[in-house]
C-alpha positions as CSV (number, residue, x, y, z in Angstrom):
1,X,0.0,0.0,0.0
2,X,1.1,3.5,-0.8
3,X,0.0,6.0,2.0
4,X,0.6,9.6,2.6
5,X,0.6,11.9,5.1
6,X,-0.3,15.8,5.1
7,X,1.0,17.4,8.1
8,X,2.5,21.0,8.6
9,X,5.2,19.6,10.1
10,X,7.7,16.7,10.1
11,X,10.8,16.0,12.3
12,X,13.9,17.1,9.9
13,X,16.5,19.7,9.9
14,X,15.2,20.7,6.1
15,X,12.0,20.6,7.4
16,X,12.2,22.8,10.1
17,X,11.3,22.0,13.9
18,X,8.2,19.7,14.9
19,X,6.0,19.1,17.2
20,X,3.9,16.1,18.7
21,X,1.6,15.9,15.1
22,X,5.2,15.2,13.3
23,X,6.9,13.0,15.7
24,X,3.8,10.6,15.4
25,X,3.8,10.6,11.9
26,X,7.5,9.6,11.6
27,X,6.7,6.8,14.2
28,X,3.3,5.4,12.4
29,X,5.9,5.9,8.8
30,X,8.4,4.1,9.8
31,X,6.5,1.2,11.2
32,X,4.4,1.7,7.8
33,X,7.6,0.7,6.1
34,X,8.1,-2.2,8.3
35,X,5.0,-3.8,7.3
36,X,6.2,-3.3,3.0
37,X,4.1,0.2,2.8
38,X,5.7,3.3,0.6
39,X,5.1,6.3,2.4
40,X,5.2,9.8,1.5
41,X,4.9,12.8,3.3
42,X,3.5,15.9,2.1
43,X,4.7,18.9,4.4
44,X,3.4,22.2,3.2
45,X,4.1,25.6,4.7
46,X,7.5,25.3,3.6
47,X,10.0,27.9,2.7
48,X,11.4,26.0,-1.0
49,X,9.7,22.7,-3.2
50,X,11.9,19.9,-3.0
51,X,11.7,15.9,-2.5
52,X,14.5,14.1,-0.1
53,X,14.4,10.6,1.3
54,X,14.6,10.0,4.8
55,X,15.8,6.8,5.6
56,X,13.1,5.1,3.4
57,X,10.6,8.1,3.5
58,X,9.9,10.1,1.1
59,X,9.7,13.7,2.2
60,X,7.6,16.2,-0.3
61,X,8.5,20.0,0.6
62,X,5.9,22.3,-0.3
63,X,5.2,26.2,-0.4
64,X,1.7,27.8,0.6
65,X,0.3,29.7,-2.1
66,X,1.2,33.7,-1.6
67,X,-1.9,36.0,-2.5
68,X,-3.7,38.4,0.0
69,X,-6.8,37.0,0.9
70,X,-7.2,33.9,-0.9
71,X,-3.7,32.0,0.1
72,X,-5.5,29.7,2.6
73,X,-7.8,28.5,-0.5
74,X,-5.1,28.6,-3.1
75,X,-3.1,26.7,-1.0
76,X,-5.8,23.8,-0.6
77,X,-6.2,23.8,-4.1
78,X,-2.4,23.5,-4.7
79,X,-2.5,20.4,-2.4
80,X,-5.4,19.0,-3.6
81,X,-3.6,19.5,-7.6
82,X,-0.7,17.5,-5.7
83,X,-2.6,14.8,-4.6
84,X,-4.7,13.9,-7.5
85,X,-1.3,13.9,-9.4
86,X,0.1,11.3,-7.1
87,X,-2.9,9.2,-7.0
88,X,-3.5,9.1,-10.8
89,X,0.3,8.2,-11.2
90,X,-0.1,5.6,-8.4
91,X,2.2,6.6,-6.4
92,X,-0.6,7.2,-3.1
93,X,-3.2,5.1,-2.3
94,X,-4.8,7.7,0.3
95,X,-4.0,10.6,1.9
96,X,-4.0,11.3,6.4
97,X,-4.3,14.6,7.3
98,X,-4.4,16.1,11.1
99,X,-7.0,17.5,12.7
100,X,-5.1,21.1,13.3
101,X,-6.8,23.7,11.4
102,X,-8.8,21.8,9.3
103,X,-6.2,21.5,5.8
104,X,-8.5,19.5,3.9
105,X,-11.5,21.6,4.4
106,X,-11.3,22.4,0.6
107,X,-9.3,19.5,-0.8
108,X,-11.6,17.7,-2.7
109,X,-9.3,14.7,-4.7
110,X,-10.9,13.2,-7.2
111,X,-10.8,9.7,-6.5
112,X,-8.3,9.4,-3.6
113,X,-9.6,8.7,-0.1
114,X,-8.7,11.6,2.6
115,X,-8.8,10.3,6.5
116,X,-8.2,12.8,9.1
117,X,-6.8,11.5,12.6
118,X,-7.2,13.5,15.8
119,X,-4.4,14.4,17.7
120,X,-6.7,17.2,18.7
121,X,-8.1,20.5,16.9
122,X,-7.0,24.3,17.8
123,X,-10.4,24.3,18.8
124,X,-10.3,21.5,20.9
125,X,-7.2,23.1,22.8
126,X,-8.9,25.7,23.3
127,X,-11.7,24.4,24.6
128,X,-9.3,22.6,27.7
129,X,-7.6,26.0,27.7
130,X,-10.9,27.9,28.6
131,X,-10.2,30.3,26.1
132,X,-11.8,31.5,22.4
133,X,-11.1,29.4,19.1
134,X,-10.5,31.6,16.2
135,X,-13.8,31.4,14.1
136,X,-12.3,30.4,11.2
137,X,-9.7,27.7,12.5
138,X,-12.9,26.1,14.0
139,X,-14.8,26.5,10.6
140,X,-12.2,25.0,8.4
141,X,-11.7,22.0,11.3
142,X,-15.3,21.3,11.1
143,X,-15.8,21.1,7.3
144,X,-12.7,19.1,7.2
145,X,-14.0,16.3,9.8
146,X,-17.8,16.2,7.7
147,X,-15.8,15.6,4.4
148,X,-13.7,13.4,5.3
149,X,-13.7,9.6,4.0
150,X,-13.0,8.0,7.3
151,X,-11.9,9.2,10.7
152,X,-9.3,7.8,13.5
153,X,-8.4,8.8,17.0
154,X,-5.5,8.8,19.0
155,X,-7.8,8.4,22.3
156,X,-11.6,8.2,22.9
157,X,-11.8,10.6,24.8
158,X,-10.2,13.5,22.1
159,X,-12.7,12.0,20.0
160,X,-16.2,12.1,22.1
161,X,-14.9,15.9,22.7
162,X,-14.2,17.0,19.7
163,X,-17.7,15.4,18.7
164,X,-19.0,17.6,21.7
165,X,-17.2,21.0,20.7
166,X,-18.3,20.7,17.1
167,X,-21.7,19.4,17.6
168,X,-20.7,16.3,15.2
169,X,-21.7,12.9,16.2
170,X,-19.0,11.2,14.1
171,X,-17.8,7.6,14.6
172,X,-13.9,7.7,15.2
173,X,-11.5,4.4,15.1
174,X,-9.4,4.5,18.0
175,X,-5.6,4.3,17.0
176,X,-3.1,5.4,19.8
177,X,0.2,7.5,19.0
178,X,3.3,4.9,18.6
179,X,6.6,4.8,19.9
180,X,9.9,2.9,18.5
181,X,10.2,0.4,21.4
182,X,14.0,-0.7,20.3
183,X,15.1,3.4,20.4
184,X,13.5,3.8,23.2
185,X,14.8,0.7,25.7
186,X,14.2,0.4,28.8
187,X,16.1,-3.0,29.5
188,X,18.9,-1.3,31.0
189,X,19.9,-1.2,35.1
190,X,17.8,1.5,35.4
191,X,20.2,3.8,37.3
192,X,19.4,7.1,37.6
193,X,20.5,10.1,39.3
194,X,18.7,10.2,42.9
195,X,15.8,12.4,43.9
196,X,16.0,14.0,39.9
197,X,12.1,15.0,38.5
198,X,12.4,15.3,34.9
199,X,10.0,17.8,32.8
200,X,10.4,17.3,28.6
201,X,8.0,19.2,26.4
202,X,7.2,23.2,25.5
203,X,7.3,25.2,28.5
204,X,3.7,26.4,28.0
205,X,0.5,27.0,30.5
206,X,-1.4,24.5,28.9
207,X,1.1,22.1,29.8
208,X,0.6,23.1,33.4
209,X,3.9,24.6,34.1
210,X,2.8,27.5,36.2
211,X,1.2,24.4,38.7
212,X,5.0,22.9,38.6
213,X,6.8,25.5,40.6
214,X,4.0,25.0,43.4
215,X,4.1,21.3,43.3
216,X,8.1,21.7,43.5
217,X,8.1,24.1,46.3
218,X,6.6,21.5,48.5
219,X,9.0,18.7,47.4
220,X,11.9,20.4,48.0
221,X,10.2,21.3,51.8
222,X,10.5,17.6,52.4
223,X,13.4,16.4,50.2
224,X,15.7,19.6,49.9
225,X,18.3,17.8,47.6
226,X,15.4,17.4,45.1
227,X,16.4,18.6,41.5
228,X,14.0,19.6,38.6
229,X,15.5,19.2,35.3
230,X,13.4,21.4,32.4
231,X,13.5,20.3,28.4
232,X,11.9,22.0,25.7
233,X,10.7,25.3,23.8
234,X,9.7,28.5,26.0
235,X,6.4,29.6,24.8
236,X,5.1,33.6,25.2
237,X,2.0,33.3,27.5
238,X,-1.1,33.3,25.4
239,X,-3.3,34.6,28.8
240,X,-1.4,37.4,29.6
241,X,1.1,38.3,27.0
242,X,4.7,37.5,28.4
243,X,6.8,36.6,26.0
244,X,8.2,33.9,28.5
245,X,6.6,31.4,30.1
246,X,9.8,30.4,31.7
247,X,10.3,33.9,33.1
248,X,6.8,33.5,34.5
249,X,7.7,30.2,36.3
250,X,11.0,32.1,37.9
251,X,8.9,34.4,40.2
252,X,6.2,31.1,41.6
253,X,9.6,29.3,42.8
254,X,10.4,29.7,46.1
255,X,14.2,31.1,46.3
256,X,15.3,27.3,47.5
257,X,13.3,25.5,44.8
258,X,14.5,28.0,42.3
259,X,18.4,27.1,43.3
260,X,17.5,23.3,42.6
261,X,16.0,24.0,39.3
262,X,17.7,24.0,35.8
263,X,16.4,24.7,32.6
264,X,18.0,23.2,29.8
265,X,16.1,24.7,26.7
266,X,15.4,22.8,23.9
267,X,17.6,19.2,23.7
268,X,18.2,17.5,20.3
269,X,15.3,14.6,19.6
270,X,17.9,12.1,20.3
271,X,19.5,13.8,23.6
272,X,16.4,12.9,25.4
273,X,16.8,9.4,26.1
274,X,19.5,10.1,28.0
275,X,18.0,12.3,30.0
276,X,14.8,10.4,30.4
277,X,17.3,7.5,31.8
278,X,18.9,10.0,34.1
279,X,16.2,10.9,36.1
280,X,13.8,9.5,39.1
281,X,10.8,9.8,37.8
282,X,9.1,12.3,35.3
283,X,6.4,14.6,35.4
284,X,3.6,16.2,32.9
285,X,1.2,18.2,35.2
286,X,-0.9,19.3,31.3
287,X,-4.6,20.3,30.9
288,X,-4.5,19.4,27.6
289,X,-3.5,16.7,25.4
290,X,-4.9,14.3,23.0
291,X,-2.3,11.2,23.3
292,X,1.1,12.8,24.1
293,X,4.5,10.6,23.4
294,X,6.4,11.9,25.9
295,X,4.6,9.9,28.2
296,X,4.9,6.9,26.6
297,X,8.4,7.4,25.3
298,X,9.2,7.8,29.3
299,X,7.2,4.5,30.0
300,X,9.0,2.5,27.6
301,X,12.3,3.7,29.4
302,X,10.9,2.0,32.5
303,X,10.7,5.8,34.1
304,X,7.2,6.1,36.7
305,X,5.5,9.2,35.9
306,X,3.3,11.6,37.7
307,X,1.1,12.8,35.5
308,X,-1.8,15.1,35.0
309,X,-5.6,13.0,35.9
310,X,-7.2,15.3,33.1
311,X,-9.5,13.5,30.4
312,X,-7.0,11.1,28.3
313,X,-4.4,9.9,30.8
314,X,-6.3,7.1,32.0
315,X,-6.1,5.5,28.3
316,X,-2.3,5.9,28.9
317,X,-1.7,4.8,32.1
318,X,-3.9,3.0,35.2
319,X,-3.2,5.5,38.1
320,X,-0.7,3.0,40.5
321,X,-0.4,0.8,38.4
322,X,2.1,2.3,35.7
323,X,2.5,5.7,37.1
324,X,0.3,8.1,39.5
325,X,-2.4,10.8,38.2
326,X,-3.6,13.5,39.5
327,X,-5.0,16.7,39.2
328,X,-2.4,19.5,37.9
329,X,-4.2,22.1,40.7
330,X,-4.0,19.9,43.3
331,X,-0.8,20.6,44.6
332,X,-0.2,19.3,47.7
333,X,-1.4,15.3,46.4
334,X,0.8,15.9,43.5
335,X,3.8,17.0,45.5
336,X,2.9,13.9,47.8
337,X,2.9,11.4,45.3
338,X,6.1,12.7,44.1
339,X,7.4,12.5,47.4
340,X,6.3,8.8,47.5
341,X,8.2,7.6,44.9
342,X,11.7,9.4,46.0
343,X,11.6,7.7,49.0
344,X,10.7,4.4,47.7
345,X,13.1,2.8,44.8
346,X,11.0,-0.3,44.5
347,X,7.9,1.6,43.6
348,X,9.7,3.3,41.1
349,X,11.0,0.0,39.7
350,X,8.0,-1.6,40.3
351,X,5.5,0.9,38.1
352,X,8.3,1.8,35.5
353,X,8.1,-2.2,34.2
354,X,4.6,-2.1,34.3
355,X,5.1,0.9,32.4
356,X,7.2,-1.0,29.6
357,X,4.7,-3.7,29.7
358,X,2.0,-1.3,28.6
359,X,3.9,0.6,25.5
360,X,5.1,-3.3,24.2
361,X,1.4,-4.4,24.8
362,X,-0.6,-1.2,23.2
363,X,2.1,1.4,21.9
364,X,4.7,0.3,19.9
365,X,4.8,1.4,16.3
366,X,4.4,-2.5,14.7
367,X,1.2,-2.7,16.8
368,X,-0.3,1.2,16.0
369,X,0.8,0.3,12.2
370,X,-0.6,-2.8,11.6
371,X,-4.3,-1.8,13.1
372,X,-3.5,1.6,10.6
373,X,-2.6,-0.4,8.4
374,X,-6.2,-2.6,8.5
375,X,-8.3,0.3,8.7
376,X,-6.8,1.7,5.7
377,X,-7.6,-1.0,4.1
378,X,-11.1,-1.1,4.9
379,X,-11.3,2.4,3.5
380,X,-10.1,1.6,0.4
381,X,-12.2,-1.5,-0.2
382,X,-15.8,0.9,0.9
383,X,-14.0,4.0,-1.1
């Protein structure tokens, strides 16, 4: 089968950076080539045309259309001229797109079949986020979801909400996001540097960083050789207009948490293993996800996680079983279960190879791309 992906972004330097939409499309490829798929991947919004390989992927570059007022619909129809190109050559069988701003609201391919998978709409972030969608994001993510030929989810529960914000009643397949389980191994001692929380992802309110520093000040109370270690991107506050979430976080630590802190920025893609290896334990207090990988990508390191008790987590992990949840405002649990894990090494041990258990059973990329790989299939044969 010959599949493609339409995303905005991919994880490549001549692609420029990526997010959690183009990490999981790289995993899903890559086990798509396992099973003796082609994939392409279409990645518009970008800066020159051009076709490279990676690694058994083919990567299509591909500039937005320039012209005030129309670009958003001359660049559909550019995409769309793209795609019926590669489908009457036979080089795609059908075309994924992402939920995130609704691409394919105006691709209309002749023949090719579209399928749209949620890894959750601007408009369903913004909904978690308590704050208003742009009008025409939500109607371009709407008419994409009522034209498309079939439709997956990454969890059931981005799925019955996006229903719910969109006043759709859609049926979705449920497909989880996918990790490499042999990059990311956790059959290793398992040391780690004692009484070290590890954070990786944009430093962001949605993400619930501005809880962290008060679930932090109370570890650090109890266990002042505590260290928080920060990864990722520093995001200007969309709520009040600092251009630095980071900055923001500064002023909520006490001075002693604040010494035991370090922010490392954004870490190469394949830095973070290490990292993930070095610590106790990792936390994600987010209001808002669909299916992240970080979670799982700490998981299949064998690393317990304390993580936020919000909507999809419990389709990721079973709260003591793999990991703890909890509610990102609830500070004082959170900074309890944290505190419950430092002082006990077998829990950690215990929960991080349940942990592994879970992504081998439900997560890895083989798995997540042979049930893509079925439905697609299906789609094709009603199509």
């Amino acid at each position: 089968m010959k599949i493609a992906f339409l995303t905005p972004e991919y994880p490549h330097p001549k692609t420029g950076s990526s997010g959690g939409i183009g990490t999981s499309i790289k995993n899903l490829a890559q086990g798509l080539l396992q099973e003796g798929c082609q994939v392409r991947v279409l990645v518009y919004g970008q800066k020159e045309e051009g076709v490279f390989d990676d690694n058994g992927i083919s990567v299509q570059q591909i500039k937005n259309v320039k012209f005030k007022g129309l670009s958003w619909y001359l660049t559909r129809k550019k995409l769309e001229k793209i795609i019926n190109l590669l489908y009457e050559k036979k080089e795609v069988d059908l075309v994924e797109a992402p939920d995130w701003t609704g691409i394919t609201s105006f691709i209309q391919p002749k023949k090719c079949p579209i399928i749209i998978r949620l890894n959750g709409s601007d408009t369903y972030f913004c909904h978690l986020d308590h704050r208003p969608v742009k009008w025409n994001n939500k109607f371009h993510e709407k008419r994409a979801l009522q034209k498309a030929d079939a439709l997956l989810s990454v969890s059931q529960f981005t799925a019955n909400l996006t229903n719910e914000v969109f006043g759709l009643q859609k049926d979705f397949t449920i497909i989880p996001n996918s990790i490499d389980v042999d990059l990311f191994n956790g059959d290793n001692d398992n040391s780690n540097d004692m009484n070290t929380i590890l954070y990786f992802g944009s430093l962001i309110r949605k993400k619930g960083l501005l809880e962290l520093p008060f679930i932090f000040n109370q570890v650090v109370q109890k266990i002042p050789n505590t260290q928080l270690i920060l990864i990722g991107r520093d995001v200007p506050d969309v709520v009040s207009g600092n251009a630095s979430t980071w900055a923001m976080m500064q002023e909520l630590f006490t001075q002693e948490a604040l010494k035991k802190v370090t922010y490392l920025g954004s870490v190469p893609y394949q830095e973070i293993k290490a990292h993930i290896k070095a610590a106790s334990l990792c936390v994600f207090p987010t209001f808002a996800e669909a299916l992240p990988v970080s979670w799982i990508e700490a998981m299949a390191l064998q690393k317990t996680i304390v993580a936020s008790n919000i909507g999809w987590a419990n389709e990721v992990i079973a709260d003591g079983v793999e990991g703890f949840l909890v509610h990102p405002t609830h500070h004082q649990q959170y900074a309890e279960r944290i505190l419950e894990l430092l002082e006990n090494p077998k829990w950690q041990a215990d929960f991080g190879l349940a942990a592994r258990k879970k992504v081998l059973e439900k997560f890895s990329i083989q798995i997540v791309a042979q049930q893509s790989l079925s439905f697609y299939n299906k789609v094709i044969q009603s199509k």
